[in-house]
C-alpha positions in Angstrom: 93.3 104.5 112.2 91.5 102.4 109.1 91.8 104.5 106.3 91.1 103.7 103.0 94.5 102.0 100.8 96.7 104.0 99.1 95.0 107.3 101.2 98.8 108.0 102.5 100.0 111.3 102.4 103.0 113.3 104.6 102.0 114.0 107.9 99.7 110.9 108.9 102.2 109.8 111.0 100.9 106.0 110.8 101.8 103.6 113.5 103.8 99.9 112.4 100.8 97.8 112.0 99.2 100.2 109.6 102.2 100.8 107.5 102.6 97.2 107.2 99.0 96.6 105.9 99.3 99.7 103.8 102.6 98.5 101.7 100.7 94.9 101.6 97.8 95.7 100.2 99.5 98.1 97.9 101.8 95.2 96.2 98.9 92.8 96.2 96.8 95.4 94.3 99.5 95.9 91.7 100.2 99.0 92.9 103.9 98.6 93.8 104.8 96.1 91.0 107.3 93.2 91.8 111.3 94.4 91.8 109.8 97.8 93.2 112.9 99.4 95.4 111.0 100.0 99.0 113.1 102.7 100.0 113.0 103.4 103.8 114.2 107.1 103.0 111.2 108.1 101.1 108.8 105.4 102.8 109.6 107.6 106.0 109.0 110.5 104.3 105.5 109.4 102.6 104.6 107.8 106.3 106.3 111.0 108.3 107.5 108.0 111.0 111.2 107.2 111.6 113.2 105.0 109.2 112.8 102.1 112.2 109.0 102.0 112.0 109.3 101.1 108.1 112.0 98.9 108.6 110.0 96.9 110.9 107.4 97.2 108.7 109.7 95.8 105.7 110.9 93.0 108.3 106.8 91.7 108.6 106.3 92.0 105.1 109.9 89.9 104.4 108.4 87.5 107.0 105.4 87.0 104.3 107.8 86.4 101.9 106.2 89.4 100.0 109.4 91.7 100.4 112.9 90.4 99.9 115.7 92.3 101.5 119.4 92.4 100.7 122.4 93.9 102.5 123.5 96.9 101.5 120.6 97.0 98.7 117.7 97.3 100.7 114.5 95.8 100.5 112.3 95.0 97.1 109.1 93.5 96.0 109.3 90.1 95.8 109.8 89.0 92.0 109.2 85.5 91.8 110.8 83.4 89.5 110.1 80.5 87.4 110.8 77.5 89.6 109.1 79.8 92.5 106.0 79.8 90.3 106.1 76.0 90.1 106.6 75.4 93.6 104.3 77.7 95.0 101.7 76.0 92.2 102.7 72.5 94.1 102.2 73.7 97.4 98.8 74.9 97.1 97.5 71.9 95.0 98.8 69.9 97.6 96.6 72.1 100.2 94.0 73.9 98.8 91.8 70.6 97.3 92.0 68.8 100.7 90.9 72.2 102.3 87.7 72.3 100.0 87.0 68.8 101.0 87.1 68.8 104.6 84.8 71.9 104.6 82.5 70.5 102.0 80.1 68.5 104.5 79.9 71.0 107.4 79.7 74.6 105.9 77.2 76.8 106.8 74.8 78.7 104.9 76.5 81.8 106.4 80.1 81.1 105.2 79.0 80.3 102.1 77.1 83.8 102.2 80.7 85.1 102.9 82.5 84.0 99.9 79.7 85.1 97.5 80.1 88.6 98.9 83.6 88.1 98.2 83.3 86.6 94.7 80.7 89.4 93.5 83.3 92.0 95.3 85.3 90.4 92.8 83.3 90.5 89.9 82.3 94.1 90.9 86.1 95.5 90.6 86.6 93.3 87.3 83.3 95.6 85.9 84.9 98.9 86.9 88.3 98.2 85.6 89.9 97.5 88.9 91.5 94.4 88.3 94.5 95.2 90.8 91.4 94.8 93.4 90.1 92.0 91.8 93.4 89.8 92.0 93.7 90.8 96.1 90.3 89.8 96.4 91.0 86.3 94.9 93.6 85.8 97.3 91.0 86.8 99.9 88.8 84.1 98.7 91.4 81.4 98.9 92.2 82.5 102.4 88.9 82.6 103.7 88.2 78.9 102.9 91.0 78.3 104.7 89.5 80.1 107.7 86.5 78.5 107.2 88.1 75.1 107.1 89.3 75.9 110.6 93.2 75.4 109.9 95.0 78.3 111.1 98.2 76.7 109.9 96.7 77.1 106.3 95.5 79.8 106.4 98.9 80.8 107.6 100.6 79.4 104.2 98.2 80.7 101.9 98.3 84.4 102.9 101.9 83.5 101.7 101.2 81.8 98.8 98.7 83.6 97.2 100.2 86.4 97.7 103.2 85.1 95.6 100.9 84.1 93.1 100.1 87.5 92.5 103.0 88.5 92.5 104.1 85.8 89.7 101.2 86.9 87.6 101.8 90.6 87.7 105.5 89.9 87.2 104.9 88.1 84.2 102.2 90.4 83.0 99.1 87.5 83.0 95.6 88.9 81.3 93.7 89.3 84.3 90.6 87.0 83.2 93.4 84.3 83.5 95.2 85.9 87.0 91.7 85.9 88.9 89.1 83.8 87.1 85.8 84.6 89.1 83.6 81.7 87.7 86.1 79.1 89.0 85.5 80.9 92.2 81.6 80.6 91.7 82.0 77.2 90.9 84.0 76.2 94.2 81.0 77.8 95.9 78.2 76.0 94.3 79.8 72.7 94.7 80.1 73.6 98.4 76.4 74.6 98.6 75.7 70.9 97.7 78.0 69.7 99.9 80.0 68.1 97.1 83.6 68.3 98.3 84.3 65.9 95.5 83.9 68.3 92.8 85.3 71.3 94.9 88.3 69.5 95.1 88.3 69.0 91.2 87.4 72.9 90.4 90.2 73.5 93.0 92.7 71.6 91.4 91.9 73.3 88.2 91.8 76.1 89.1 95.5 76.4 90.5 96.8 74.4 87.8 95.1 76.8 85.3 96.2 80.1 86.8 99.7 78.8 87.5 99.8 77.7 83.7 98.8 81.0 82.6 101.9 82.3 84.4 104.0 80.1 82.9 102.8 80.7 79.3 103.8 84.4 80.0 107.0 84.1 81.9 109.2 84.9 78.5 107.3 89.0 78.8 109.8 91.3 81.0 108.4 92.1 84.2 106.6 95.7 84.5 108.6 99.0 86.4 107.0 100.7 88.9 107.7 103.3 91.9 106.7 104.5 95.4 104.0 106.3 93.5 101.5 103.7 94.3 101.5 104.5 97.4 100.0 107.9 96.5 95.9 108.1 96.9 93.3 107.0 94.5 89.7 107.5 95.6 88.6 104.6 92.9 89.8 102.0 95.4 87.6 99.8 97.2 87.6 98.5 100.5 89.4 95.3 100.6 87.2 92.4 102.2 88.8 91.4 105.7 90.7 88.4 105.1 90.4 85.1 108.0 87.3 85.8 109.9 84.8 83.4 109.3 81.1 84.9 108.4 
């Protein structure tokens, strides 16, 4: 089954894997804010599965670091915290410019294809008002270079990472022209497309710097409430780009 996200109602009966990609894709759109209580009680219910298919399912999404879980509490979106923010901000400066530069010299015309599709997805959801969309699809982005790049334990790290970027942004309620800036995204690409890893490395470095700022600037705003009801459908949604195969 591939339906379209957030197209979940009683009586599906999903299997793991697509319960796990469901919830994902639901806290990376913004749809199940951070601090969210992931209740396997009603989860089971909104899935009809057993409460051990969502548990494993909350176990996966723990294991992305996405989903904390707590005895006798349960399990939660992740709400990162200030020194989280900073960290994960080190982290991916510490990865993502050396990325952009060891793909710089050898990408092809077909990858970089790839991202543009992904950036004007991008710029496509930020037109319609879908900036929820738009912020997944930036993580997309940063994960696909990784791909690209041919480092599978990067790419590992960053579905992590970015994802707790999002997370931190969302948390701390960042504009969303400063959460998922598309021209720095645009930028990255045309300095790839002249094999200039020098300058993608410097748009990169920004660029993290930048959004991670933004975060910071905001961290004083209480984080936003939400509930199970965005798991509920909304036909608006697009399809989210497939992120880690190379095009």
């Amino acid at each position: 089954m591939n339906a379209p996200l957030g197209a979940v109602v009683a009586g599906d009966g999903l299997p793991g894997d697509e319960i796990y990609h469901r919830i994902r894709e639901s806290i990376l759109r913004n749809r199940l804010g951070p601090g969210t209580k992931l209740a396997e009680a009603k989860l089971s219910e909104i899935f009809d599965v057993n409460r051990e298919t969502v548990r494993r399912a909350l176990l996966r999404l723990a294991s992305d670091s996405i989903v904390e879980i707590y005895p006798k509490r349960g399990a939660f979106v992740t709400s990162p915290n200030l020194e989280q923010v900073i960290q994960v901000r080190d982290a991916r400066l510490a990865l993502e410019p050396h990325l952009v530069t060891t793909l710089a010299p050898a990408i092809k015309a077909r990858s970089l294809k790839g991202l543009q599709a992904i950036a004007d997805k991008q710029n496509a959801c930020r037109s319609a008002g879908d900036y929820g969309a738009g912020v997944e699809l930036s993580g997309t982005f940063h994960i696909q270079l990784a791909a690209l790049a041919g480092n599978p334990f990067c790419q590992k790290y960053l579905l992590e990472l970015t994802a707790l970027s999002c997370l931190a942004a969302t948390r701390f309620d960042v504009p969303p022209e400063h959460s998922c800036p598309i021209d720095d995204h645009v930028a990255i690409i045309e300095a790839l497309r002249h094999k200039d890893g020098t300058e993608a490395a410097a748009v990169m470095s920004r660029h993290i710097a930048e959004v991670h700022q933004a975060i910071i600037d905001h961290a004083s705003r209480p984080p936003r409430k939400q509930d199970l009801s965005g798991l509920l459908p909304d036909k608006r949604m697009p399809e989210p780009a497939s992120p880690g195969k190379p095009t």
